[in-house]
MARLOMI-475532 format. One line per field, with one value per residue (C-alpha): residue in three letters; x, y, z. Coordinates in Angstrom, 1 decimal. Last residue first. Layout:
! MARLOMI-475532
residu (ALA; ...) .
u (X; ...) .
v (Y; ...) .
w (Z; ...) .
! end
This chain:
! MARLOMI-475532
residu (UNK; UNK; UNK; UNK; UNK; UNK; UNK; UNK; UNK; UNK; UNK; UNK; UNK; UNK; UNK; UNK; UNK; UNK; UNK; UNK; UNK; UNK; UNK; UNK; UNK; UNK; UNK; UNK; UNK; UNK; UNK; UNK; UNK; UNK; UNK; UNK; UNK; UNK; UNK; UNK; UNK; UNK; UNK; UNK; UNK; UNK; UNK; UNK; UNK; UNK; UNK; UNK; UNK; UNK; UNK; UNK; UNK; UNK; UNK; UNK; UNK; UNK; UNK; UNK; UNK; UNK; UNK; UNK; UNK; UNK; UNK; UNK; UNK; UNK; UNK; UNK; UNK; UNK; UNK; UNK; UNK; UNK; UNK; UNK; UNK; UNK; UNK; UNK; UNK; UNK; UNK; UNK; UNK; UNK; UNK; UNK; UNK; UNK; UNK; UNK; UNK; UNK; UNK; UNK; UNK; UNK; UNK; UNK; UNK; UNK; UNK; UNK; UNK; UNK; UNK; UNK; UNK; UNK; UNK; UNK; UNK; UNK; UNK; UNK; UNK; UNK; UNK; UNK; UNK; UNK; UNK; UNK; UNK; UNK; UNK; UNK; UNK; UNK; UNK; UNK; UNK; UNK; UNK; UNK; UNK; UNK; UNK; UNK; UNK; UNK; UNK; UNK; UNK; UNK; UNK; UNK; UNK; UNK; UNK; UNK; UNK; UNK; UNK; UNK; UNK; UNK; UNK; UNK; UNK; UNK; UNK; UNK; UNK; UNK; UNK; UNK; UNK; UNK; UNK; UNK; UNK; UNK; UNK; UNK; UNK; UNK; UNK; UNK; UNK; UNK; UNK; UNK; UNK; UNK; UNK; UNK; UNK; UNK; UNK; UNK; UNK; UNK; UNK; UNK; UNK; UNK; UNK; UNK; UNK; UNK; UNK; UNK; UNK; UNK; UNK; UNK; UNK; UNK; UNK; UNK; UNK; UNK; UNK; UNK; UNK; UNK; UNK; UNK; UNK; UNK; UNK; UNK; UNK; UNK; UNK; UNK; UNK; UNK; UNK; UNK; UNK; UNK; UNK; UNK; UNK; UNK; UNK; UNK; UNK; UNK; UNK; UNK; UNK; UNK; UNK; UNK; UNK; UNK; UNK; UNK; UNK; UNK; UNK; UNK; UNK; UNK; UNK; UNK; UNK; UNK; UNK; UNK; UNK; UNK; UNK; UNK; UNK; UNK; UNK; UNK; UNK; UNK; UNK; UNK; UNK; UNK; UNK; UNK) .
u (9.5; 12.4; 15.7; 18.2; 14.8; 11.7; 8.4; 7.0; 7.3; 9.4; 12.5; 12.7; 13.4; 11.8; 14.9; 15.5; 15.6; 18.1; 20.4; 20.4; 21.4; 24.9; 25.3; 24.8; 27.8; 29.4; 29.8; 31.9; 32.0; 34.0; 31.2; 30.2; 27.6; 25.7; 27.3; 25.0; 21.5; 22.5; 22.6; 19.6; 17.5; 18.9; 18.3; 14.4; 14.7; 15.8; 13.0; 13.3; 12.2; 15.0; 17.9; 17.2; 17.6; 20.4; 22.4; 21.5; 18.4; 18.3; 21.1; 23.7; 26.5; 28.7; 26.1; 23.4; 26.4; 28.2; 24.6; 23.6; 27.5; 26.7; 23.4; 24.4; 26.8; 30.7; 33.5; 32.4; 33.2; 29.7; 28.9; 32.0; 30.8; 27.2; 28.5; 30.7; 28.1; 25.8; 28.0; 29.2; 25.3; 24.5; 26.8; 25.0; 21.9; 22.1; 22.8; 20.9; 22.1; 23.7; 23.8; 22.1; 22.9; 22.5; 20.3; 17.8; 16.8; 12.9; 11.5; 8.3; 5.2; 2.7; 3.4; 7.3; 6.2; 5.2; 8.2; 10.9; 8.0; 7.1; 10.8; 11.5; 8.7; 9.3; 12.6; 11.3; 12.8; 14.9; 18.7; 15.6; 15.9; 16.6; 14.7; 15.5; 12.8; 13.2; 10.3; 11.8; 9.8; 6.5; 7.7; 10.8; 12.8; 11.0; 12.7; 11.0; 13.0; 11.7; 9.2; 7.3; 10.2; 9.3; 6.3; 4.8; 6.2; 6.9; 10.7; 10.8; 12.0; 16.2; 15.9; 14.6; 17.4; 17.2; 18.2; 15.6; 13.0; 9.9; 9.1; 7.7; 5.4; 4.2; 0.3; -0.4; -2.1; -4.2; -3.1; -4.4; -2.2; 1.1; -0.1; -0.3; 2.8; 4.5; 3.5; 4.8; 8.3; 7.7; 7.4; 10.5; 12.6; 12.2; 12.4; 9.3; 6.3; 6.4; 5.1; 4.2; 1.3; 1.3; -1.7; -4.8; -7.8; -8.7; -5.3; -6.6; -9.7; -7.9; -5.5; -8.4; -7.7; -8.7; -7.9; -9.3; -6.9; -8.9; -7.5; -7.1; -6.3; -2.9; -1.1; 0.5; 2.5; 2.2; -1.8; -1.8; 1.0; -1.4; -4.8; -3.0; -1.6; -4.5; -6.6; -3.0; -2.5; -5.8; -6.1; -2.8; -4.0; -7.2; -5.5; -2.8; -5.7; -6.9; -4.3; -3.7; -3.2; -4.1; -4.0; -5.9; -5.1; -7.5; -6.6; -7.0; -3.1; -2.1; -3.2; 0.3; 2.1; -0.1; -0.3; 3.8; 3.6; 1.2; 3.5; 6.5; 5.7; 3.6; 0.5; 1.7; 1.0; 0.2; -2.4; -2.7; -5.9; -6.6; -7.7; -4.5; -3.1; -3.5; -2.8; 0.0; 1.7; 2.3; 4.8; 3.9; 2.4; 0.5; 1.9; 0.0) .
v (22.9; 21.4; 21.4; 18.9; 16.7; 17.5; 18.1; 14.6; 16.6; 19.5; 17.0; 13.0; 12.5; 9.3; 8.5; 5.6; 8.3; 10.5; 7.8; 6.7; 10.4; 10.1; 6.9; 7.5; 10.2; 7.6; 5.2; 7.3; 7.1; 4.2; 2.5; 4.5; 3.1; 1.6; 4.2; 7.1; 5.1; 4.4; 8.4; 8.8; 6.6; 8.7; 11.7; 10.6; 9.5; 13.0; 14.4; 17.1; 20.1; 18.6; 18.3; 21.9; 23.3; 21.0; 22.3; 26.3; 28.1; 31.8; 32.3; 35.1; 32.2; 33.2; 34.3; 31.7; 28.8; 30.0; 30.3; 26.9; 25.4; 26.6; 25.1; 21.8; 22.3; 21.7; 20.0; 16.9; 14.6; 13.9; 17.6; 18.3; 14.6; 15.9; 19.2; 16.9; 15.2; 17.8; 20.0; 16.7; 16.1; 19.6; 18.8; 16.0; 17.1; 19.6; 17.7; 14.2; 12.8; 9.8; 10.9; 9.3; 11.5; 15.0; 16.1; 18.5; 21.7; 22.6; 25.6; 25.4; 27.6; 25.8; 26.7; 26.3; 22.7; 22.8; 23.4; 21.4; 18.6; 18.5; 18.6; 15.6; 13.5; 13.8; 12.8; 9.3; 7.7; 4.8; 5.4; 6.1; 9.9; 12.6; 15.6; 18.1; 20.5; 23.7; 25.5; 25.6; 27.4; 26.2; 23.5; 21.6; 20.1; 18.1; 15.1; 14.4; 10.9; 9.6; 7.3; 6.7; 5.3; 2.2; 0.8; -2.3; -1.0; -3.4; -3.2; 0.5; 1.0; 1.1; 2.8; 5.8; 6.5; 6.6; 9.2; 12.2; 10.1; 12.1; 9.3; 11.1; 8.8; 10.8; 9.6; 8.7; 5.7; 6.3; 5.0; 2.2; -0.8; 1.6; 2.6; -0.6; -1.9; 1.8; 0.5; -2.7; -1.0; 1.9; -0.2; -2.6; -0.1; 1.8; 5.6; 6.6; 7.5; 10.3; 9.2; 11.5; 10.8; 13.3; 13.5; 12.6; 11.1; 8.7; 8.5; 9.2; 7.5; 3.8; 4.7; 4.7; 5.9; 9.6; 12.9; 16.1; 19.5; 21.7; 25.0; 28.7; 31.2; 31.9; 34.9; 37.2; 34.3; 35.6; 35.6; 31.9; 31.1; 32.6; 31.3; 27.2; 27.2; 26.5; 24.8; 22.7; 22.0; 21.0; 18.1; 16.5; 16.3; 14.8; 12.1; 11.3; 10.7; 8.8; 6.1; 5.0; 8.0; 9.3; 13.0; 14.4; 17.5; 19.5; 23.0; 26.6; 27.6; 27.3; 23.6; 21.6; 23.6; 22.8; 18.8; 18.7; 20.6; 17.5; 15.1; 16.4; 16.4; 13.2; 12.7; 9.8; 9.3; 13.0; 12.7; 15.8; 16.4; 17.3; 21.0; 22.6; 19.2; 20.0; 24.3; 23.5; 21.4; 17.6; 15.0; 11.6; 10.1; 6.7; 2.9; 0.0) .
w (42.0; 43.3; 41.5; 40.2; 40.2; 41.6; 41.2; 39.3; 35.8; 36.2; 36.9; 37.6; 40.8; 41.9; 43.6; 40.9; 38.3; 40.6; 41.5; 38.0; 36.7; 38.7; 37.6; 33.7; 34.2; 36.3; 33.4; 30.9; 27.4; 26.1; 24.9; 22.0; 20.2; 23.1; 25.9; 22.8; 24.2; 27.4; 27.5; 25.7; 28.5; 30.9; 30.1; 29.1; 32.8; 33.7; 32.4; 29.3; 31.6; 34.5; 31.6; 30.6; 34.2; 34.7; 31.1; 31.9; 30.7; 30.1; 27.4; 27.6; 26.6; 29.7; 32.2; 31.5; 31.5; 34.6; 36.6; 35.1; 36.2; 40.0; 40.3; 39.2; 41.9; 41.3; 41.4; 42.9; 40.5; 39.7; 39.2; 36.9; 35.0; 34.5; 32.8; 31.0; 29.6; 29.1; 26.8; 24.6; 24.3; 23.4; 20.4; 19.1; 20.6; 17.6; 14.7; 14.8; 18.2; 16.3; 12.7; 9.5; 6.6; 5.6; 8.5; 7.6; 9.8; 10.2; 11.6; 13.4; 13.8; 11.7; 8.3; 8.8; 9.1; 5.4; 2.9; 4.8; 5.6; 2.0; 0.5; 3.4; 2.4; -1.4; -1.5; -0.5; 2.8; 2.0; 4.1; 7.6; 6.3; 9.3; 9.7; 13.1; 14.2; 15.8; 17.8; 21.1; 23.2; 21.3; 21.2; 22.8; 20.3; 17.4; 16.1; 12.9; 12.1; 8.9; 7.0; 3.7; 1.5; 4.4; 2.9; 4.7; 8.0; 10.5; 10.1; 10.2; 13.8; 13.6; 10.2; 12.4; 13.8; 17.9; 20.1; 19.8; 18.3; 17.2; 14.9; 11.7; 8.8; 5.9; 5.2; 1.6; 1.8; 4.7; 8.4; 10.0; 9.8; 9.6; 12.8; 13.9; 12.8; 13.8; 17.3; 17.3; 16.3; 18.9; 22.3; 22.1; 20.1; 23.5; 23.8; 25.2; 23.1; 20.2; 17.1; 14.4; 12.1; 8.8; 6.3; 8.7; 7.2; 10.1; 11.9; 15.4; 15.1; 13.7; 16.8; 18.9; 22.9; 21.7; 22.2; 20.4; 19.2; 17.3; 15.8; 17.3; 14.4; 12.0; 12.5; 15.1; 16.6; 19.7; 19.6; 18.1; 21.1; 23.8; 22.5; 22.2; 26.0; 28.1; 25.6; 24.7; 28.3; 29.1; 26.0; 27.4; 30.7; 30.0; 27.1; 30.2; 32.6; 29.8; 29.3; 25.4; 24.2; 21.0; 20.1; 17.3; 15.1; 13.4; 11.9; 13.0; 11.9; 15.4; 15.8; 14.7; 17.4; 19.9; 19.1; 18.8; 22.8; 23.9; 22.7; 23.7; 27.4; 27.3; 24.7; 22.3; 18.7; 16.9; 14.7; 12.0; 10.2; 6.7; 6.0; 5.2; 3.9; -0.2; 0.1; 2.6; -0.4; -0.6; -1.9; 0.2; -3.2; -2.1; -1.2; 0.0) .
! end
């Protein structure tokens, strides 16, 4: 089952966008794709996370349409059907935890349900997409969309699975600016696409000065905002991801490259298994 994945704003405007998986990133993908007064549906499998999904985006959407200065208030509805989710829609994007084990079954059954000519985006931050494609009948139709942290954030890294048609990528470089987000390709298949690539290297070590002892995580933010003039330092950043996500991307790049070092991932263990996992359970490097 194939279809033409080459598409302009005019042809998608009014077809739906699902976005698979309603966590952190989730929810801020579905806000983004519903400031220029279109239909997006979330799908979650757990309600309570469907609910808080669906209030976040109310909350949030007027404010980023009014910033924006264009574009109007669109629909963002949750559901526990993927078949729902994908009825009609011209770009599913997956963002669920970072396990092959969870996202290859699930591009299966996405795959299963999706229309014919529905461009397939894992929002990945670690993993290529080539690694999670093996359940999908038509593989041309698939790449990383690795969305930072909208609508803060609005960058967006695209990376072809080594088979992903042309087409894909021109459409996604020409539309996602559209909705509010700028999109960067990467040449060819690349561990921590461009940018994590390098933050990577800069959180690293800024866990290592903190697991040796040299320093405070509090004391390498304040260094960090005053020397680069930016508002966030490395901690503060790792806390809004979740330190668990941290985590899971660390053992990700030790894989690859095993001669990174192991009390980095230590350090951040100590933390997960705490319970401390940043913004999201109220504590982490910081409390909130």
């Amino acid at each position: 089952m194939t279809g033409s994945y080459t598409h302009t704003f005019e042809e998608i405007k009014d077809r739906p966008v699902a976005v698979i998986g309603a966590g952190t990133l989730g929810r801020r993908i579905a806000l983004m794709f519903a400031t220029r007064g279109g239909v997006v549906r979330l799908y979650a499998r757990r309600a309570e996370q469907r609910d808080e999904a669906t209030q976040y985006v109310v909350a949030t959407l007027p404010r980023v349409v009014a910033d924006r200065g264009s574009g109007k208030v669109g629909v963002v509805s949750a559901t526990g059907s993927l078949d729902e989710a994908l009825d009609g829609a011209w770009l599913a994007v997956e963002s669920v935890p970072e396990r092959l084990d969870i996202k290859i079954p699930l591009w299966g059954e996405i795959d299963q349900a999706a229309p014919p000519d529905t461009i397939f985006g894992t929002n990945s931050s670690s993993l290529p997409s080539r690694l999670m494609s093996e359940s999908i009948r038509d593989a041309t139709r698939f790449c990383n969309t690795h969305f930072y942290m909208p609508p803060d954030i609005n960058a967006v890294e695209l990376m072809s699975n080594g088979q992903t048609d042309r087409g894909v990528l021109d459409t996604l470089l020409a539309v996602l600016p559209e909705f509010g987000v700028q999109p960067f390709e990467a040449r060819k298949e690349s561990t921590g696409f461009i940018f994590n690539r390098i933050w990577a290297a800069i959180k690293r070590e800024s866990l290592a000065v903190v697991a040796e002892g040299v320093a405070r995580p509090e004391d390498i933010d304040g260094l960090f905002k005053l020397a680069l003039g930016v508002s966030v330092g490395p901690f503060q950043m790792m806390d809004l991801v979740g330190l668990d996500v941290v985590l899971d991307i660390e053992k990700h790049y030790a894989a690859e490259f095993p001669q990174l070092p192991q009390h980095v991932r230590d350090l951040l263990q100590s933390y997960v298994d705490a319970g401390k996992l940043g913004i999201k359970t109220g504590e982490g490097f910081y409390s909130y």
